[in-house]
C-alpha positions in Angstrom: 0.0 0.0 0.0 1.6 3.3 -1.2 0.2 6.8 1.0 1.6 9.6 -1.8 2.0 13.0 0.1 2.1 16.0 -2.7 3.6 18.9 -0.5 4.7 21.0 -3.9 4.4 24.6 -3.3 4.7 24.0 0.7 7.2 26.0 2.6 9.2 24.1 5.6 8.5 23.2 7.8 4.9 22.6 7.0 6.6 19.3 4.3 8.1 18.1 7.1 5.3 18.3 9.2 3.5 16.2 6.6 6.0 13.7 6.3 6.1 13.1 10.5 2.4 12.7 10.6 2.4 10.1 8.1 5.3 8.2 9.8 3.2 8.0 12.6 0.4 6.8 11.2 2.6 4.2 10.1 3.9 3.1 13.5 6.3 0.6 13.5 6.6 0.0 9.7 3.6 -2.0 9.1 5.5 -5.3 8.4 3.5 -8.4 7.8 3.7 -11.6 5.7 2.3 -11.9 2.3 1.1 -16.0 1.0 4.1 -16.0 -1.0 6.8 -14.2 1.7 5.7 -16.7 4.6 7.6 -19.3 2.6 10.6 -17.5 2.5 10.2 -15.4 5.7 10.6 -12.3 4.0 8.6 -9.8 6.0 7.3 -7.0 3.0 5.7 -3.5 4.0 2.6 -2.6 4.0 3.2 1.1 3.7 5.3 3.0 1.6 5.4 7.0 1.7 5.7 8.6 -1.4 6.3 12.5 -1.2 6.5 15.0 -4.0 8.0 18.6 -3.7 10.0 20.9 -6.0 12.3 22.0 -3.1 15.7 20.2 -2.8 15.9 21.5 0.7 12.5 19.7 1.3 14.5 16.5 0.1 17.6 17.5 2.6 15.4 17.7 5.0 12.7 15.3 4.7 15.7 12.7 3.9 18.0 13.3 7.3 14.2 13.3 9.5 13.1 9.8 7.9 16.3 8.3 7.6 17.1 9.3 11.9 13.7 7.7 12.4 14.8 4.4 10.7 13.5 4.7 7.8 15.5 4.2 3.9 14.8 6.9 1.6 15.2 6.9 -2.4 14.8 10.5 -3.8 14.1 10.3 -8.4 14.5 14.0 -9.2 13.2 15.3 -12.9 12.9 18.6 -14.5 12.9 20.4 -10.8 10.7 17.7 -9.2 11.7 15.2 -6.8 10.1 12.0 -5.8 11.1 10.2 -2.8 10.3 7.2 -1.7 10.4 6.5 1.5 9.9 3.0 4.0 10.7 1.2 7.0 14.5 -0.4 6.7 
């Protein structure tokens, strides 16, 4: 299940803001089991935030809040937009 968060056009630290609500809504990374992962034992999330901005301090900063709260990030940037990707490690 992917939550996309568009915060284009926000100023910090109201992205930011967006970002920790939704990591809390998360919780502890809403691991589980799919049919298919039990077999293996490879736990897959059931949440992944995806957050767009324009605002490569949005990225600095989104990036160093998700990634202290244990979380990977991948950031795809195109044409002064950024997509990042971001889920439970």
């Amino acid at each position: 299940m992917k939550n996309t968060i568009d915060v284009r056009g926000l100023s910090c630290p109201e992205p930011l803001l967006k970002l920790k609500q939704a990591l809390e809504k998360q919780g502890d990374g809403g691991v589980a089991f799919s049919s298919q992962s039990k077999e293996s034992n490879t736990p897959v999330p059931l949440l992944q935030i995806e957050l767009l901005t324009e605002s490569q301090s949005v990225v600095d900063n989104c990036t160093r809040f998700a990634e202290s709260k244990g979380f990977s990030v991948a950031t795809v940037g195109e044409n002064g937009e950024y997509t990042m990707t971001i889920k439970k490690r």
